[in-house]
Biopython code that builds the backbone (N, CA, C, O; Angstrom):
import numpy as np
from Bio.PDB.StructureBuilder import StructureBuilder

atoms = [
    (1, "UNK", "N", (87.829, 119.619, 74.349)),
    (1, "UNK", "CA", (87.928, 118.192, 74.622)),
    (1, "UNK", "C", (87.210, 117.889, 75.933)),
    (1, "UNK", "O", (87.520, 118.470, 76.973)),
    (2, "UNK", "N", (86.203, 116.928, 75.865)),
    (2, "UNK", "CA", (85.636, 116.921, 77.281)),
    (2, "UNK", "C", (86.641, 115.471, 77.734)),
    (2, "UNK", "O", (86.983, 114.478, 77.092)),
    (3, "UNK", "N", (86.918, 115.974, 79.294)),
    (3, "UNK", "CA", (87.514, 115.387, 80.015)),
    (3, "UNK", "C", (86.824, 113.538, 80.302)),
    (3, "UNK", "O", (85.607, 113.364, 80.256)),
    (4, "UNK", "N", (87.543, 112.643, 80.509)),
    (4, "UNK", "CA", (87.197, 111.197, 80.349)),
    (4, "UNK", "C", (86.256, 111.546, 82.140)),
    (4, "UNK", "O", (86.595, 112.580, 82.716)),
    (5, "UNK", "N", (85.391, 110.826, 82.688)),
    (5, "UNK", "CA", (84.995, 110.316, 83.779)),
    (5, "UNK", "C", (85.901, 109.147, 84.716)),
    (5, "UNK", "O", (85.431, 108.017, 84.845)),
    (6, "UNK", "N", (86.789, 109.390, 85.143)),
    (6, "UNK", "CA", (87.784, 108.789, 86.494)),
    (6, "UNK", "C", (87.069, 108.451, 87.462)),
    (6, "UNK", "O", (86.746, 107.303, 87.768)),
    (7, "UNK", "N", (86.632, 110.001, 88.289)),
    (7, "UNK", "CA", (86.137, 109.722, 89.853)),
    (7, "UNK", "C", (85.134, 108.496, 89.615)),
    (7, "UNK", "O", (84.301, 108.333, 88.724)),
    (8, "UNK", "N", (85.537, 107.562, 90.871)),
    (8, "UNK", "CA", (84.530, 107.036, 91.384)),
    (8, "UNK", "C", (85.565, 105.794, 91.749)),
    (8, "UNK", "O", (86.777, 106.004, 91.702)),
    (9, "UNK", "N", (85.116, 104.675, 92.064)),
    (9, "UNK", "CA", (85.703, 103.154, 92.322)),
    (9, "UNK", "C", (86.275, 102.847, 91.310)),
    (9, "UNK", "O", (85.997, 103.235, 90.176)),
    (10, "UNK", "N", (87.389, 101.899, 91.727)),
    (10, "UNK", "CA", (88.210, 101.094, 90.525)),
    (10, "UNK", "C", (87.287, 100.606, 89.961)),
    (10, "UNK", "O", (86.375, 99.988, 90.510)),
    (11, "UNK", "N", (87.402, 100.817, 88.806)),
    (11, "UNK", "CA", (86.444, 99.579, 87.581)),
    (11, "UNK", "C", (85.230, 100.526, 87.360)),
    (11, "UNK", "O", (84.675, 100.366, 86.273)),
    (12, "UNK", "N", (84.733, 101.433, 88.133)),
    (12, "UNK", "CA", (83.370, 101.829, 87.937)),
    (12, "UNK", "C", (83.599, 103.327, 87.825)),
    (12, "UNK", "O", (84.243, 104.158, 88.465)),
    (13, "UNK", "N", (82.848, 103.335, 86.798)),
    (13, "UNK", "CA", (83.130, 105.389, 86.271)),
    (13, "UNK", "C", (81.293, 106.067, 86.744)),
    (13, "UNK", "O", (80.130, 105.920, 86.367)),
    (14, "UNK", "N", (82.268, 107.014, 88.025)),
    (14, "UNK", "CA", (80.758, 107.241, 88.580)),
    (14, "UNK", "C", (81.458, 108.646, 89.092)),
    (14, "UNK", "O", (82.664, 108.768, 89.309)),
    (15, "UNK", "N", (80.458, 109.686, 89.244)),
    (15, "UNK", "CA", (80.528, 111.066, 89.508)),
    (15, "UNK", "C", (80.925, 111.138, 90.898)),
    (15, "UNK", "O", (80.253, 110.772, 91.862)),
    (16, "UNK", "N", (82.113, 111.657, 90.907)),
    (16, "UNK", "CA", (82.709, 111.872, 92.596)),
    (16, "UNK", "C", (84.631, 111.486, 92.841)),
    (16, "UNK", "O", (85.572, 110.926, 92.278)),
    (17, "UNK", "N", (84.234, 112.363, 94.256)),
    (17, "UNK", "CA", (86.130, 112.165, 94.265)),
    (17, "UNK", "C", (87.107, 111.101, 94.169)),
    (17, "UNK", "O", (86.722, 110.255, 94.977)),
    (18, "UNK", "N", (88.201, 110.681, 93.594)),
    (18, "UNK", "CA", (88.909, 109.577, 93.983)),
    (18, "UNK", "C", (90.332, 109.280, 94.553)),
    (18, "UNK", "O", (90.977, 108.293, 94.908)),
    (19, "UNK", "N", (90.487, 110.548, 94.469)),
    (19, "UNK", "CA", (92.036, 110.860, 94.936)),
    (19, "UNK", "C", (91.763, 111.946, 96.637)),
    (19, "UNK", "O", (91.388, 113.084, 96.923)),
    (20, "UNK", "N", (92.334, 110.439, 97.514)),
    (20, "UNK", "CA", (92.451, 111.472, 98.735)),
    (20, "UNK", "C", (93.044, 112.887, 98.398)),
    (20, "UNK", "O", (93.959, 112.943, 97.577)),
    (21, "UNK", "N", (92.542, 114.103, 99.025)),
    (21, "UNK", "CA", (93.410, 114.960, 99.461)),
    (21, "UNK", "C", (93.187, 116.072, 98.865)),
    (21, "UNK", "O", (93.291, 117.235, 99.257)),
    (22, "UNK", "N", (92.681, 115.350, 97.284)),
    (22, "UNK", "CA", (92.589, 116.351, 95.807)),
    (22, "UNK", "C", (91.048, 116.293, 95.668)),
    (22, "UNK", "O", (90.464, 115.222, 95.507)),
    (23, "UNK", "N", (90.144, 117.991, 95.767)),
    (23, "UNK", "CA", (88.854, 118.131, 94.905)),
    (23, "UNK", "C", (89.184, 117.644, 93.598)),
    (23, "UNK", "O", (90.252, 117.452, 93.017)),
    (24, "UNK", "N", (87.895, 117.485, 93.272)),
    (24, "UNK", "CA", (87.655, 116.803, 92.099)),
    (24, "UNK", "C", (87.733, 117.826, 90.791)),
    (24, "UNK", "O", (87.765, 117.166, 89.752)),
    (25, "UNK", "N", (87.770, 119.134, 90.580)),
    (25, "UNK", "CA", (88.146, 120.286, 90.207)),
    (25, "UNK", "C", (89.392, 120.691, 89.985)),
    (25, "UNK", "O", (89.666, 121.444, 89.051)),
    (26, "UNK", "N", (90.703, 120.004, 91.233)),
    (26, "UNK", "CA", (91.420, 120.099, 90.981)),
    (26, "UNK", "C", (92.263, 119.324, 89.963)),
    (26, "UNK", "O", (93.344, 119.672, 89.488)),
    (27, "UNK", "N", (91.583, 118.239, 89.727)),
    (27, "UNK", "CA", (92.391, 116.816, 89.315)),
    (27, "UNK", "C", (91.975, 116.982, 87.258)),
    (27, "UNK", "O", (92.607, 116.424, 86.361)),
    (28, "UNK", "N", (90.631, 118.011, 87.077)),
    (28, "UNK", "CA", (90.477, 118.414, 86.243)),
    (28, "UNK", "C", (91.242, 119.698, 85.341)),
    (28, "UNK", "O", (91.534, 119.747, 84.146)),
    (29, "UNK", "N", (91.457, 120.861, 86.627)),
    (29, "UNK", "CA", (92.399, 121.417, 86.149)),
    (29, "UNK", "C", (93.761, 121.235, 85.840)),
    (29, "UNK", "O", (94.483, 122.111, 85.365)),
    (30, "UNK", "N", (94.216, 119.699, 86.210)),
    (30, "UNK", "CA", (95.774, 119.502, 86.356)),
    (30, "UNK", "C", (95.824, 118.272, 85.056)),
    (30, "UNK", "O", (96.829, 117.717, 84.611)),
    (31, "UNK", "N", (94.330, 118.070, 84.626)),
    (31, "UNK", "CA", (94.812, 116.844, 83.301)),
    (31, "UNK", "C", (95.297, 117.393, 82.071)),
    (31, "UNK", "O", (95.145, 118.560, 82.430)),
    (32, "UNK", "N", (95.599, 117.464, 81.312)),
    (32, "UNK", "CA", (96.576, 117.797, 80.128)),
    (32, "UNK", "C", (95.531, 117.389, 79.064)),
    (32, "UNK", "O", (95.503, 116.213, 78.700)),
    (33, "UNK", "N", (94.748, 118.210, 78.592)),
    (33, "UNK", "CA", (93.862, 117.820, 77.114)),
    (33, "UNK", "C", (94.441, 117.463, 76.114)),
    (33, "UNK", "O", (93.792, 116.759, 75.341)),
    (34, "UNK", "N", (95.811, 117.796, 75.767)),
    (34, "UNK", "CA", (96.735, 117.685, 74.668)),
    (34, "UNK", "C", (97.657, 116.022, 74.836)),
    (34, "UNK", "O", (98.562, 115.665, 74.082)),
    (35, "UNK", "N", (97.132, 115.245, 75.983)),
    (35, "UNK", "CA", (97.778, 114.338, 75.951)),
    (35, "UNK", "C", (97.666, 113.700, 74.621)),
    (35, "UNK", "O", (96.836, 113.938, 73.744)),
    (36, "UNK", "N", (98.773, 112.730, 74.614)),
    (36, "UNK", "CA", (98.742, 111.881, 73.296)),
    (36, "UNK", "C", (98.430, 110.137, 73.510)),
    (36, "UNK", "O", (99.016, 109.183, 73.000)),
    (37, "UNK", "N", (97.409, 110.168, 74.358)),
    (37, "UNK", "CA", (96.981, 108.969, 74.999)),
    (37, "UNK", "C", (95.852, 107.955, 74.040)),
    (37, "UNK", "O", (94.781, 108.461, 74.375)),
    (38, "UNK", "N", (95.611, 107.184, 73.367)),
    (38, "UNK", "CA", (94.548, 106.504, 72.466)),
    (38, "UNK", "C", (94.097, 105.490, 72.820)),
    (38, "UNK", "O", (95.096, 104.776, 72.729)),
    (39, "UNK", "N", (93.183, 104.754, 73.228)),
    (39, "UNK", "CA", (92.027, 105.723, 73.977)),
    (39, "UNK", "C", (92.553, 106.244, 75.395)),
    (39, "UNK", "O", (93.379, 105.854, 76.221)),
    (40, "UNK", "N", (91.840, 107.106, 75.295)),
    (40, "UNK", "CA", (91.989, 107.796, 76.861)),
    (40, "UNK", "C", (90.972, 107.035, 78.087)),
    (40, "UNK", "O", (89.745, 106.937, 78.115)),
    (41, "UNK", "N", (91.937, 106.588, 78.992)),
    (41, "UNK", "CA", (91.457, 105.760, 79.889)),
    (41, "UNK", "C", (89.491, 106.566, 80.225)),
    (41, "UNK", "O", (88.992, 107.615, 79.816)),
    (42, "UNK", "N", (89.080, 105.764, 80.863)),
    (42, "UNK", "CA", (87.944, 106.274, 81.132)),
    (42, "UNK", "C", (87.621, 105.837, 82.266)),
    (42, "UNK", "O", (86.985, 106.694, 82.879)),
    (43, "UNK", "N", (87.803, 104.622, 83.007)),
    (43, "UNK", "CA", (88.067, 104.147, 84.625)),
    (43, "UNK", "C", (89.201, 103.982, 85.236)),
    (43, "UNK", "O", (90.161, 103.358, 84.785)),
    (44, "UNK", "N", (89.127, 104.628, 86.464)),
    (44, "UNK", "CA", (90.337, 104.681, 87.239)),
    (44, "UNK", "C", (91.524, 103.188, 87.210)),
    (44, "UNK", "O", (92.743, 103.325, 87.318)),
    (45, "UNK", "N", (90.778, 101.752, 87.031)),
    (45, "UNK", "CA", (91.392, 100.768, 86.443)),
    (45, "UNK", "C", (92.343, 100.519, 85.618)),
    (45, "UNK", "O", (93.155, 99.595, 85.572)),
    (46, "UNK", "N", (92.078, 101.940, 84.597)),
    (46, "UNK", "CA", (92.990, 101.767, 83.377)),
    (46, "UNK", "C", (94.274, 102.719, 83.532)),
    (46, "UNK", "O", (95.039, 103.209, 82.701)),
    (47, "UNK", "N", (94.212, 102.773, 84.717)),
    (47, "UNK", "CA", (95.501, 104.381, 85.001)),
    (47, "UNK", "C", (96.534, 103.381, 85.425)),
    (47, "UNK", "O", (97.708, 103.729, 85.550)),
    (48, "UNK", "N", (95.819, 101.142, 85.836)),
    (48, "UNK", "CA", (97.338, 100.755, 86.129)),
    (48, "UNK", "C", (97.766, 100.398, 85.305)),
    (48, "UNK", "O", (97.238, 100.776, 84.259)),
    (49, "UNK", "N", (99.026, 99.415, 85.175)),
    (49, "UNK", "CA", (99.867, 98.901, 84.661)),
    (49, "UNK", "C", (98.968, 97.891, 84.551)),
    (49, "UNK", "O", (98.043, 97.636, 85.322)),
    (50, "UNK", "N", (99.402, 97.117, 83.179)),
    (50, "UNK", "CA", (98.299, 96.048, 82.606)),
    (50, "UNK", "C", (98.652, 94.859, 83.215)),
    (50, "UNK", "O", (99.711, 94.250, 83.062)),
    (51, "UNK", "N", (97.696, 94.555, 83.925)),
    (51, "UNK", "CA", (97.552, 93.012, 84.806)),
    (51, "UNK", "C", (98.032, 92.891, 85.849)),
    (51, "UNK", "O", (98.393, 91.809, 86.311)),
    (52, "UNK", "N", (98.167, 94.482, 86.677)),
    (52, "UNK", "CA", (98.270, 94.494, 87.890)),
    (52, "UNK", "C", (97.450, 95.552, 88.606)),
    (52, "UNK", "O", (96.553, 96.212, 88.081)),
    (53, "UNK", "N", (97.900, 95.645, 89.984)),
    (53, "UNK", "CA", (97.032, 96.645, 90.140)),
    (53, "UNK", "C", (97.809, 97.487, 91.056)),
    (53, "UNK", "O", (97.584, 97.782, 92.230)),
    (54, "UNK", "N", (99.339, 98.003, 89.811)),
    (54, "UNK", "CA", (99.910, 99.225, 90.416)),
    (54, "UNK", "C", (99.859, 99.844, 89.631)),
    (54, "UNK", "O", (99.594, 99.305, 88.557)),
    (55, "UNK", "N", (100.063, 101.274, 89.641)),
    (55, "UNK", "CA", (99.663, 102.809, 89.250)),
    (55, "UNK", "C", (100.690, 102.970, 88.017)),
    (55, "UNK", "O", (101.816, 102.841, 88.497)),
    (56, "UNK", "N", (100.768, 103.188, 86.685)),
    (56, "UNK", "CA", (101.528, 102.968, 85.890)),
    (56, "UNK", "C", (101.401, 104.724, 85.716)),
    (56, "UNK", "O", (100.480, 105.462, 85.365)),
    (57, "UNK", "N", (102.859, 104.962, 86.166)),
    (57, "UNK", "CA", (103.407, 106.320, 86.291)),
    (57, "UNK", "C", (103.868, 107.004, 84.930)),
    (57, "UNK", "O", (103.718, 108.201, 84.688)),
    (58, "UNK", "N", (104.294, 106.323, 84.306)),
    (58, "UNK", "CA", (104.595, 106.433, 82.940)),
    (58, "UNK", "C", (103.124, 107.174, 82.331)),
    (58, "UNK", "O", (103.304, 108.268, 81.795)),
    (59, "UNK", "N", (101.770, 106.685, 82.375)),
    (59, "UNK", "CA", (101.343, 107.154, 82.232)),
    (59, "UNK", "C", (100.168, 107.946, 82.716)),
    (59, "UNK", "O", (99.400, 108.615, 82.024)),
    (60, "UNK", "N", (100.147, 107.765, 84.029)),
    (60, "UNK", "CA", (99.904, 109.214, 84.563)),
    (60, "UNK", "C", (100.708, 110.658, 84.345)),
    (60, "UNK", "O", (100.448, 111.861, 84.344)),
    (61, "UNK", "N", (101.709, 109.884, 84.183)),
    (61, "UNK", "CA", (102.917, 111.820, 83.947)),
    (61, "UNK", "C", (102.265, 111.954, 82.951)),
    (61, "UNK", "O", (101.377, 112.775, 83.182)),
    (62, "UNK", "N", (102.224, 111.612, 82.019)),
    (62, "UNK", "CA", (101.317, 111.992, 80.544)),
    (62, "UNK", "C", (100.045, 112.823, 80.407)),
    (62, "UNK", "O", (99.689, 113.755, 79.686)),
    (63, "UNK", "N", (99.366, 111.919, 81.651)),
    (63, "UNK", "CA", (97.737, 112.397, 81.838)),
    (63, "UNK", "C", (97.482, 114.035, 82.805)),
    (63, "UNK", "O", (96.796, 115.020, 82.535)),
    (64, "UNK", "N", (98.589, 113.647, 84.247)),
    (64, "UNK", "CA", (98.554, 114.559, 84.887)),
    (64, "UNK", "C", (99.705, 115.486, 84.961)),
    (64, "UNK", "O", (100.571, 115.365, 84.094)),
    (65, "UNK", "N", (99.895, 116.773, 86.251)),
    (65, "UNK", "CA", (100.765, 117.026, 86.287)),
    (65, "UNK", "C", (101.280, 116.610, 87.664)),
    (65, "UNK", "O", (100.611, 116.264, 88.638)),
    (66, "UNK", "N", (102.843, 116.733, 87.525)),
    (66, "UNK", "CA", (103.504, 115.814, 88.874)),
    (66, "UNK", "C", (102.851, 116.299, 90.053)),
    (66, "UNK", "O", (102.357, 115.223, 90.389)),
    (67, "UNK", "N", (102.583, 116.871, 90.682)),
    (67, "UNK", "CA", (101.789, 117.352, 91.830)),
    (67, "UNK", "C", (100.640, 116.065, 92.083)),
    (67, "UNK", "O", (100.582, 115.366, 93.095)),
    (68, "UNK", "N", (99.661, 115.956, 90.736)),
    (68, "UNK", "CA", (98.615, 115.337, 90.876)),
    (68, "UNK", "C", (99.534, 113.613, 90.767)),
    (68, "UNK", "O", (99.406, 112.728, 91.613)),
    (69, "UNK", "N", (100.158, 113.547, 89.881)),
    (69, "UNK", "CA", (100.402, 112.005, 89.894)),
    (69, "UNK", "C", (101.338, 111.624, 91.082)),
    (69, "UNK", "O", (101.719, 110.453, 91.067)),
    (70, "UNK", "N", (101.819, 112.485, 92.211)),
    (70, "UNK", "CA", (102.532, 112.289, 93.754)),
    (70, "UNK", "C", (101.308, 111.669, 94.338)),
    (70, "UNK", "O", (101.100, 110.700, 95.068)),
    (71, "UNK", "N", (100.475, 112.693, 93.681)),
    (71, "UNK", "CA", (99.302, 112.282, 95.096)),
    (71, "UNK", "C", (97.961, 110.967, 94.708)),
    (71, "UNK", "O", (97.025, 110.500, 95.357)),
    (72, "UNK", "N", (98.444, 110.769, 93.475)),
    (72, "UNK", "CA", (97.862, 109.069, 93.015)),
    (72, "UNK", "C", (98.280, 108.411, 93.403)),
    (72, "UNK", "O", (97.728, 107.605, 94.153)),
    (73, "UNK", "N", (99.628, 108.403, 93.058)),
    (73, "UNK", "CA", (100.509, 106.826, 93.459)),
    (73, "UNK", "C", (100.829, 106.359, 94.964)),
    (73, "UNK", "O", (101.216, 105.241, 95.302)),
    (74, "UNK", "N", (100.511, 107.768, 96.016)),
    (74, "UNK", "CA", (100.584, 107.491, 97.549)),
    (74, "UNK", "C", (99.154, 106.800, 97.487)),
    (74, "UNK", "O", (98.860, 105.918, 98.295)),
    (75, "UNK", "N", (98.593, 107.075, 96.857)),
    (75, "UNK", "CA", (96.767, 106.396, 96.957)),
    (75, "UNK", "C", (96.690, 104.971, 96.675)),
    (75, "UNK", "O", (96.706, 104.507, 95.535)),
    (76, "UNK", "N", (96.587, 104.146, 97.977)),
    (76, "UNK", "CA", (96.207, 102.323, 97.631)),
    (76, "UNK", "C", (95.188, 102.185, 96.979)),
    (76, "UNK", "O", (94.158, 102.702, 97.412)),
    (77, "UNK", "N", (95.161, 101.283, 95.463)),
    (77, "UNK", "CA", (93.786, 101.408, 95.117)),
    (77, "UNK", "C", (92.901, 100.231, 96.213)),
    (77, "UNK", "O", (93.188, 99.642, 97.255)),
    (78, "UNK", "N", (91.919, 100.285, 95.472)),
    (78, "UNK", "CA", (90.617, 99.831, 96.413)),
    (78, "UNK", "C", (90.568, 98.034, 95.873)),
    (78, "UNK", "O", (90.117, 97.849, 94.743)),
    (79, "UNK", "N", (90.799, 97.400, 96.283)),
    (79, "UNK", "CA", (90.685, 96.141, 95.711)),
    (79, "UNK", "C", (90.107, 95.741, 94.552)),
    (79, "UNK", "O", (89.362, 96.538, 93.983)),
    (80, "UNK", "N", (90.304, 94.637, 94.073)),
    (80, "UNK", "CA", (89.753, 94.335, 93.057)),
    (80, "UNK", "C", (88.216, 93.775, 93.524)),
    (80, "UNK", "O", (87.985, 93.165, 94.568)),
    (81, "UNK", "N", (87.081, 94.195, 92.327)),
    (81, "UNK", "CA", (85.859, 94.111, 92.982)),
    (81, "UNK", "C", (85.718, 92.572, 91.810)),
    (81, "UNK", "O", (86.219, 92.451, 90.693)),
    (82, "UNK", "N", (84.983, 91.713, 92.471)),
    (82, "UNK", "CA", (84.823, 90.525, 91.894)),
    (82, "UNK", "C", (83.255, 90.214, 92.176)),
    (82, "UNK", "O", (82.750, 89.167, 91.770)),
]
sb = StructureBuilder()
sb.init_structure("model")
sb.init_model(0)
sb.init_chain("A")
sb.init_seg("    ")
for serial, (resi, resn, name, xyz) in enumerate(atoms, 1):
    if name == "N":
        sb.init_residue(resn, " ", resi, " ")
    sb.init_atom(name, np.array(xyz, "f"), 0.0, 1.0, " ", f" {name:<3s}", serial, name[0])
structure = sb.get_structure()
């Protein structure tokens, strides 16, 4: 299963880190291929809760493992780009 493209800016799926703290290697080894997610998000945008712009934990636990989704949800996202 190739892994969705995350790193980069809210809204924009671009090659690079997005989670303070965590290589980008790591955040790959900690996603769960077997999730049961349809579609699988593909910008960091879609990891919130729909029509806001907080971190919907519910399904990050799904995506990641708790280690990695501690260290999302301490992460402010980046504003909304308009």
């Amino acid at each position: 299963m190739e892994l969705p493209y995350w790193w980069g800016m809210v809204g924009i799926s671009i090659s690079g880190p997005w989670i303070p703290w965590v290589e980008p290697g790591d955040v790959e080894a900690a996603f769960n291929p077997n999730a049961k997610v349809i579609p699988l998000p593909t910008i960091v945008s879609e990891l919130f809760e729909e029509g806001i712009r907080l971190w919907n934990e519910a399904l990050l636990g799904t995506l990641f493992n708790p280690q990695i989704v501690d260290k999302i949800v301490r992460t402010n996202p980046l504003p909304e780009l308009r």
